[in-house]
C-alpha positions as CSV (number, residue, x, y, z in Angstrom):
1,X,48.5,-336.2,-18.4
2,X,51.5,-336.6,-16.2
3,X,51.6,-336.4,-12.3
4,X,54.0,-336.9,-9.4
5,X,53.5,-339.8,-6.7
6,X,55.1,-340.0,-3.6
7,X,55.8,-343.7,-1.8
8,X,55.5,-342.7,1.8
9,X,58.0,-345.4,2.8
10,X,60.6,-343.9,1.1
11,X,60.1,-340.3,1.8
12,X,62.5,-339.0,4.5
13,X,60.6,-335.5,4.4
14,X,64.2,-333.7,3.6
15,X,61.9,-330.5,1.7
16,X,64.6,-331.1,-1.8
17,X,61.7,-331.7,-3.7
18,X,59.8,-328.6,-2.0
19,X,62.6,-326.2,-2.9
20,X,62.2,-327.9,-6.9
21,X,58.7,-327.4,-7.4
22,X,58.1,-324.1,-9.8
23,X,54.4,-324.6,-8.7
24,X,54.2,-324.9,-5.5
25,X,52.9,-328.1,-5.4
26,X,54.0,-329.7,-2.5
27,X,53.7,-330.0,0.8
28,X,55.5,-331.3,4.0
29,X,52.5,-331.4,6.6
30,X,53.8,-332.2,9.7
31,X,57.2,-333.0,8.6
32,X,55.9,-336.3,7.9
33,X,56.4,-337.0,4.2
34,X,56.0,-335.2,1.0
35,X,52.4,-334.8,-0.3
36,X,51.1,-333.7,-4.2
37,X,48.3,-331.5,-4.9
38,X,47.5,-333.4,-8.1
39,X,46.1,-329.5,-9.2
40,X,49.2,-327.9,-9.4
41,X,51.1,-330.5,-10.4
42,X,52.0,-330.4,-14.0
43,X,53.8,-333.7,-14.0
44,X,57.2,-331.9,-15.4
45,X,59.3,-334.4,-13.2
46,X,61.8,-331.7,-11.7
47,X,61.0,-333.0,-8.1
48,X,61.4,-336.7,-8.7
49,X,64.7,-336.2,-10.3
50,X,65.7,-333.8,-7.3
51,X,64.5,-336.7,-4.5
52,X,67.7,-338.3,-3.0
53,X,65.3,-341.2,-1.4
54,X,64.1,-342.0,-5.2
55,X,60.4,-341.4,-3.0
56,X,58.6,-339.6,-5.7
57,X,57.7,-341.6,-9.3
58,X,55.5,-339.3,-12.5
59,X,53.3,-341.3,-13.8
60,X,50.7,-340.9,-16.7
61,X,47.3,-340.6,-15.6
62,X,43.4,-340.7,-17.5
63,X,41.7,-338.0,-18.1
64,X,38.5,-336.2,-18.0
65,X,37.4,-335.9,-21.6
């Protein structure tokens, strides 16, 4: 299974990956940087391709069988 990652150093919190997400997986708390509810993300990769800072990685994870 596939999810998004943000690095928090590189996140600039400019919302382009907010506006991407057909889920409604993430969040801008704050204004801070970009954070992933790892429920709703699906992994499709839409807001790491979208992310001018290159702040947001999909990587495969383990799962739960």
């Amino acid at each position: 299974m596939k999810k998004a990652f943000v690095n928090k150093k590189y996140c600039v919190a400019c919302g382009c990956c907010l506006t991407t997400c057909k889920m409604g997986a993430i969040t801008i708390p704050r204004g801070v940087y970009a954070v992933i509810d790892d429920v709703k993300c699906i992994g499709c990769g839409m807001c790491a391709k979208k992310c001018p800072a290159s702040a947001i990685t999909i990587k495969e994870t383990a799962t739960d069988e």
